[in-house]
C-alpha distance (Angstrom), angle and dihedral (degrees) to the residues before:
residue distance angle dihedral
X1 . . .
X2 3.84 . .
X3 3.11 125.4 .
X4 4.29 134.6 -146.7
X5 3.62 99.6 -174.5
X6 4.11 128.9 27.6
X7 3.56 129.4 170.3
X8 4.18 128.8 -167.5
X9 3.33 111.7 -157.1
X10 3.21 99.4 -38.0
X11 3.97 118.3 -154.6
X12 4.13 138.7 174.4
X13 3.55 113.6 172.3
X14 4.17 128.1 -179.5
X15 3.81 104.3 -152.6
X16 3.19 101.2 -75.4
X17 3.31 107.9 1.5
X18 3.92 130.6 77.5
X19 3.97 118.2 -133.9
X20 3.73 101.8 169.2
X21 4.11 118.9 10.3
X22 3.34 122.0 -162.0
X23 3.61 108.2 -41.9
X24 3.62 126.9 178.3
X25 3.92 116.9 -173.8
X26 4.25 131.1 167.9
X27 3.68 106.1 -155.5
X28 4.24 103.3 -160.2
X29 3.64 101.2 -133.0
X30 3.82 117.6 -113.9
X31 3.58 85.5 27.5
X32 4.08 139.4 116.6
X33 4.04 108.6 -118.4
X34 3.44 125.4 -175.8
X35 3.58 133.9 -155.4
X36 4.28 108.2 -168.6
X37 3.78 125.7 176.6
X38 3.79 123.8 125.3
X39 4.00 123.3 -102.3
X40 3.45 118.7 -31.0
X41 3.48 99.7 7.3
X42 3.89 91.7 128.4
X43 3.19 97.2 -94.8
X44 3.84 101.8 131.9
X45 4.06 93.0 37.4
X46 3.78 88.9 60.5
X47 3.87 94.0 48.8
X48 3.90 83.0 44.7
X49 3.58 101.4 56.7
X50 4.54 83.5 40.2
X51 3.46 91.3 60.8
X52 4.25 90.2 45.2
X53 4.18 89.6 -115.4
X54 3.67 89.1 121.2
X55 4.25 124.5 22.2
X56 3.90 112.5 -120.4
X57 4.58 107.2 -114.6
X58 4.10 79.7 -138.0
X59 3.52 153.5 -2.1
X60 4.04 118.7 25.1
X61 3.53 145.0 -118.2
X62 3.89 141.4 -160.9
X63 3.89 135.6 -140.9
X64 3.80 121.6 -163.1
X65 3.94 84.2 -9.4
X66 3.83 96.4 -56.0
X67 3.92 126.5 123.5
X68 3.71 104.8 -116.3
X69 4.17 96.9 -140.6
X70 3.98 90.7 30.8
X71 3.70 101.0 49.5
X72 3.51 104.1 18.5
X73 3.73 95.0 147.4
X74 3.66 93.9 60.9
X75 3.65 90.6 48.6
X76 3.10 94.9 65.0
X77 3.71 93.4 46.3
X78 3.78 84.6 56.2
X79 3.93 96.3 51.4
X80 3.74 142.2 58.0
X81 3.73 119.2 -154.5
X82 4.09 135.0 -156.5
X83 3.42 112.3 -173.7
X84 4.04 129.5 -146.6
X85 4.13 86.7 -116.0
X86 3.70 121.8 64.4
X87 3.65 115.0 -110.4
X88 3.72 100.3 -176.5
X89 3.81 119.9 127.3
X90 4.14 108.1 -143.0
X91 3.21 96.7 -150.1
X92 4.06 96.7 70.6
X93 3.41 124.9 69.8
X94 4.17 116.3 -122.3
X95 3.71 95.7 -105.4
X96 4.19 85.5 52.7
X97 4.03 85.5 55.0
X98 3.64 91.3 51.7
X99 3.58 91.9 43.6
X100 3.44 90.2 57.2
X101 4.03 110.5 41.9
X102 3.86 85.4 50.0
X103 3.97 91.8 52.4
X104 3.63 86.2 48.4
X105 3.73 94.3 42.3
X106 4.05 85.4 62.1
X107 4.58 86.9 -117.0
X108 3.50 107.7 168.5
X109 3.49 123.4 -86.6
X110 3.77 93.6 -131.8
X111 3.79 95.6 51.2
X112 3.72 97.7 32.8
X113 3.75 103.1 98.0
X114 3.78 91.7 38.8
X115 4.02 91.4 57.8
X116 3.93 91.9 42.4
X117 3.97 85.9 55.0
X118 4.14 87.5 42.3
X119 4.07 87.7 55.5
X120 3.67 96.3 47.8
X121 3.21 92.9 47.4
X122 3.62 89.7 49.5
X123 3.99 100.0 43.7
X124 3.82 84.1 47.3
X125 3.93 91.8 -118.4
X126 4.14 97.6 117.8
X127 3.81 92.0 111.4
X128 3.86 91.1 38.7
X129 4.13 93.9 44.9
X130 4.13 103.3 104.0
X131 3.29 88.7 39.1
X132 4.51 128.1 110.1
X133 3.58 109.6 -93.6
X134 3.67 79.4 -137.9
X135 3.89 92.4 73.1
X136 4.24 91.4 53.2
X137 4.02 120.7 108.0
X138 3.72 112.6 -121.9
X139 4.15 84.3 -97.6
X140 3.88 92.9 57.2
X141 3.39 95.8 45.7
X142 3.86 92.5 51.6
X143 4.18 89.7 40.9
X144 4.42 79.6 57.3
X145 3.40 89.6 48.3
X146 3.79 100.6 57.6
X147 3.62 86.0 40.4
X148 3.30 86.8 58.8
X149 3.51 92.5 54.4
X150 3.65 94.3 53.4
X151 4.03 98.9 52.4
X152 3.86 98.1 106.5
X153 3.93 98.1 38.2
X154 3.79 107.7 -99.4
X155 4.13 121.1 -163.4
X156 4.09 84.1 -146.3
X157 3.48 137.9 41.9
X158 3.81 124.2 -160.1
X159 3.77 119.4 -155.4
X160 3.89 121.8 -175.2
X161 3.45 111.2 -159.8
X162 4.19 88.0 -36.3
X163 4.00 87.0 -168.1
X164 3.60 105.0 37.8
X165 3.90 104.1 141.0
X166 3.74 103.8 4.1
X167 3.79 120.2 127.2
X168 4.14 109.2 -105.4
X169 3.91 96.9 -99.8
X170 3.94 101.1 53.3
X171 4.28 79.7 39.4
X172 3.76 89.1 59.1
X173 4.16 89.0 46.6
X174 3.35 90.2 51.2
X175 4.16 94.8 51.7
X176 4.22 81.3 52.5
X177 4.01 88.0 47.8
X178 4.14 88.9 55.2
X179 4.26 95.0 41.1
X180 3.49 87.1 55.6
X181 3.64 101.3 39.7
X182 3.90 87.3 49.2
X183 4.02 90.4 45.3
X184 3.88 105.2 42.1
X185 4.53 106.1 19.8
X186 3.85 92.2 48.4
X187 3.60 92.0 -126.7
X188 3.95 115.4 143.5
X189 3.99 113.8 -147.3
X190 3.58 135.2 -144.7
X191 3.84 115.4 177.0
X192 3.59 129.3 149.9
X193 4.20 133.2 -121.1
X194 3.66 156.7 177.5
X195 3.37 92.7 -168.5
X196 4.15 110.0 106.0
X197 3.94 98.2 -159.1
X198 3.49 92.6 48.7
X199 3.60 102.0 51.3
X200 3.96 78.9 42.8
X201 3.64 98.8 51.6
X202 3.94 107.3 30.3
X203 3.93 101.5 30.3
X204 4.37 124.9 87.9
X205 3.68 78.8 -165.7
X206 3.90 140.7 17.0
X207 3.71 125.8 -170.7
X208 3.81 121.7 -170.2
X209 3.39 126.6 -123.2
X210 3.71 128.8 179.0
X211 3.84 127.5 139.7
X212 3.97 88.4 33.1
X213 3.63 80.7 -77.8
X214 4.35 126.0 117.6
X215 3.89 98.1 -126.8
X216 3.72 102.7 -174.2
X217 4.26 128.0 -42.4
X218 3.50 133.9 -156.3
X219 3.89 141.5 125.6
X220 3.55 108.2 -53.1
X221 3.95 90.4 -113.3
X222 3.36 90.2 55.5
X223 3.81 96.0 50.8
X224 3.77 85.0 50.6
X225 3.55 93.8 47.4
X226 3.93 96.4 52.9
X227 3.95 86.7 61.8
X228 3.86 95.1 66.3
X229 3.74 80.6 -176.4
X230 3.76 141.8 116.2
X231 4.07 117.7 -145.7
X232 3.56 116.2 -134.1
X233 4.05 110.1 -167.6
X234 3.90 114.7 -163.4
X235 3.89 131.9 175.7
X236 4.07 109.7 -154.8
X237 3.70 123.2 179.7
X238 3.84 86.5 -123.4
X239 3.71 111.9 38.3
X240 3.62 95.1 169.8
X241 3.85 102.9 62.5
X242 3.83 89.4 31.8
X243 4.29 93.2 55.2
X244 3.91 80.7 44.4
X245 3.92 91.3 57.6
X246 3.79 105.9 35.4
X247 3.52 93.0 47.2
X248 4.14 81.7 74.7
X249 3.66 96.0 66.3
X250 3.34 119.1 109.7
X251 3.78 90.6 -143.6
X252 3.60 97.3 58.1
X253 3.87 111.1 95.0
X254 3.89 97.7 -172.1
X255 3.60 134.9 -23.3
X256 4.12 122.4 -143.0
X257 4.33 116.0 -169.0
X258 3.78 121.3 -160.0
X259 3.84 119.0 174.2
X260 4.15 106.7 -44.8
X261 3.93 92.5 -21.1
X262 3.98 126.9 91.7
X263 3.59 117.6 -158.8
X264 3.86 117.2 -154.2
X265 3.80 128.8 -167.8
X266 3.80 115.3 -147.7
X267 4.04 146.2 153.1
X268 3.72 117.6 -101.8
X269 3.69 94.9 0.9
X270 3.57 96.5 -168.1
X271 3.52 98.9 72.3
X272 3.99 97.0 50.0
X273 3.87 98.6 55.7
X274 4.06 94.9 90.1
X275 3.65 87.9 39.8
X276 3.93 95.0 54.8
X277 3.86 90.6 46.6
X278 3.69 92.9 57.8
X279 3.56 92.9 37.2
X280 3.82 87.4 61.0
X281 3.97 87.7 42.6
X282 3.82 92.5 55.7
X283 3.92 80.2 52.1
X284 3.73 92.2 58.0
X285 4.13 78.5 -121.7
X286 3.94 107.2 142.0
X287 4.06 111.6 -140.6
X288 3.67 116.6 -136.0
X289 3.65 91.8 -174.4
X290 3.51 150.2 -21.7
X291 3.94 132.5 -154.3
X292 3.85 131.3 175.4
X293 3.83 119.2 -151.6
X294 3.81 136.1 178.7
X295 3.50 126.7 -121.9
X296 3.83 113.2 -68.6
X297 3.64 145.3 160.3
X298 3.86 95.2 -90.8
X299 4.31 81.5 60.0
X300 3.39 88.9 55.2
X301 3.62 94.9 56.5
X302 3.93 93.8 39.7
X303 3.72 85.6 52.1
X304 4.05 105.2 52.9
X305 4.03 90.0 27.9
X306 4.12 98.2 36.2
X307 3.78 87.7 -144.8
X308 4.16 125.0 70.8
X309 3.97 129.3 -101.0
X310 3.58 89.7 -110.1
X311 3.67 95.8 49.3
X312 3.65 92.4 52.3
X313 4.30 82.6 64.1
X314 4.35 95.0 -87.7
């Protein structure tokens, strides 16, 4: 297989204090890749020091074959980047952004107005394009910026948390955006998220970071697969004595608590939910609720971390 992006033992430390530990990823080219974890995981540290803003502490890494602190300058030929913070001025119009990223990005002269109308066109901005930034919807302005990115013909594309604010409709237009910008421009993508159903629904394969540390990767089916295991989420008015008492059943595979809610792994989940309720009844334990979910991301996550994505601050 060949591969866009690889890492070595990847490292970035502050003093004291680890950002990124160690990481070693192999990014198939032409593919999606996803790195999840929840706030300061490390996420944007490790897609700083891939796109040569910051210089790894230790070990190395490569993107479309080049060293990323010996041939920095042709990495960032190779790459285009959208960060998690707009960096849009208001004032120009979209075409004027375009204009400028490609004069920067050294496009030809004699191509240059022909690929800003191809990238309009492509973002879906053409009618929009002489207009103020100012008068774009938070979608727009994040469709301009990845157009932006894509000016001078990049083999990767690095998105930071690409959906980070947007309402869920013009998130779910965006996911469609990146498929078909993967499928049909021949651009493989690299962006980072906390978000579980887009790393689900967008990503050929996901790897988990949290801690600044890679914790396991694989497709997102496979991750779900590996779990073989329902979740069954319960909130008792005594979580103490019931976690003490349905830890004994045989059934129950493992059993994670966060605040008033118990959260228990089992096989074939839908069959146990009466049982558990008057399991809890026989131990005068009153059930607020009870809900039964399959296997997904967030279970992963739970599973190799023992705590959830959004209790880690996601």
């Amino acid at each position: 297989m060949e591969y866009i992006i690889q890492t070595h033992n990847i490292s970035k430390k502050y003093d004291d204090f680890t950002a990124v530990n160690g990481v070693n990823l192999n990014v198939p080219k032409n593919s999606v890749y996803g790195v999840l974890g929840p706030n300061g995981a490390g996420k944007t540290t490790l897609i700083s020091m891939l796109c040569t803003i910051l210089h790894p502490t230790s070990g190395s890494a490569t993107v479309n074959g080049y060293d990323v602190t010996k041939r920095p300058k042709e990495v960032r030929e190779s790459i285009g980047i959208v960060f998690q913070s707009r960096a849009l001025d208001d004032m120009l119009t979209g075409r004027e952004h375009l204009q400028m990223h490609a004069s920067l990005y050294g496009v030809p002269k004699d191509i240059r107005q022909s690929r800003i109308d191809e990238i309009l066109d492509l973002i879906a901005l053409g009618k929009k394009a002489d207009e103020f930034v100012k008068t774009y919807s938070g979608g727009m302005k994040r469709r301009l910026e990845i157009g932006r990115g894509l000016i001078h013909y990049p083999k990767v594309l690095f998105l930071d948390e690409p959906t980070l604010g947007l309402d869920p409709q013009t998130r779910e237009s965006i996911w469609e955006y990146i498929k078909d910008l993967n499928q049909n421009q021949d651009v493989s993508v690299l962006m980072t998220t906390h978000y579980m159903e887009e790393a689900d629904k967008l990503c050929d394969e996901v790897a988990i970071i949290n801690q600044g540390q890679i914790i396991t990767s694989n497709s997102p089916q496979n991750l779900k697969r590996e779990l073989k295991a329902d979740t069954i989420t319960m909130h008792v008015d005594n979580i103490k004595k019931f976690t003490e008492e349905v830890e004994k059943l045989d059934f129950v595979r493992e059993t994670f608590v966060m605040d008033s809610e118990i959260k228990l792994m089992v096989e074939r989940g839908e069959n146990l939910v009466a049982e558990l309720v008057n399991f809890a009844n026989e131990h005068k334990i009153f059930v607020y609720s009870i809900e039964l979910e399959h296997p997904n991301l967030e279970d992963v996550f739970l599973k190799y971390t023992g705590r959830t994505i959004q209790g880690e601050g996601g």
